[in-house]
C-alpha positions, 0 to 999 in steps of 0.5 A: 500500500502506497501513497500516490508520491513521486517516490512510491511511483517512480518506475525503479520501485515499481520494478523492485517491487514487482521483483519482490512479488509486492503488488503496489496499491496506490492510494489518494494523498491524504486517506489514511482510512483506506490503509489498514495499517494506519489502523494499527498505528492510531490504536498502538499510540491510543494504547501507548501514550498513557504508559511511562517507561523508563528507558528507550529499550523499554519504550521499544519493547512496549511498542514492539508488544503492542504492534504484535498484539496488533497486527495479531488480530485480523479485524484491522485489515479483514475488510479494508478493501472493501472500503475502496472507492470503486475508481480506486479499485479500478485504476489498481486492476488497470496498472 
């Protein structure tokens, strides 16, 4: 999942990618409801933001159980798709 920028579109990315097996969606600038893993982030600074810790590997393991716990639970991109504008899906099924 990418943002229409010049830097995800440029050909060199969409060749590395592909070589990756990524299929690349491109989404409009500024919708981050149509990418599951802004989902994640929004909960996982939700969930973060009232806990002290007391050091940076602290913080890093806290962040790093909270993704897990996260990206665990399906419900956060089981559906996505189904969010897309109908031109966006469209476009993707025609690069």
């Amino acid at each position: 999942m990418t943002y229409s920028k010049p830097s995800h579109i440029c050909e060199h990315t969409r060749k590395r990618a592909h070589q990756l097996g990524i299929d690349l969606v491109f989404l409009p600038v500024g919708s981050p409801h149509l990418n599951p893993i802004e989902q994640v982030w929004k909960v996982l600074k939700r969930n973060a933001s009232p806990i002290v810790v007391a050091s940076e590997s602290a913080f890093r393991t806290l962040a790093r159980r909270l993704f897990n716990t996260l990206t665990d639970r399906l419900g956060f991109a089981k559906s996505w798709i189904d969010q897309f504008p109908v031109h966006i899906c469209k476009s993707y099924l025609n690069h």
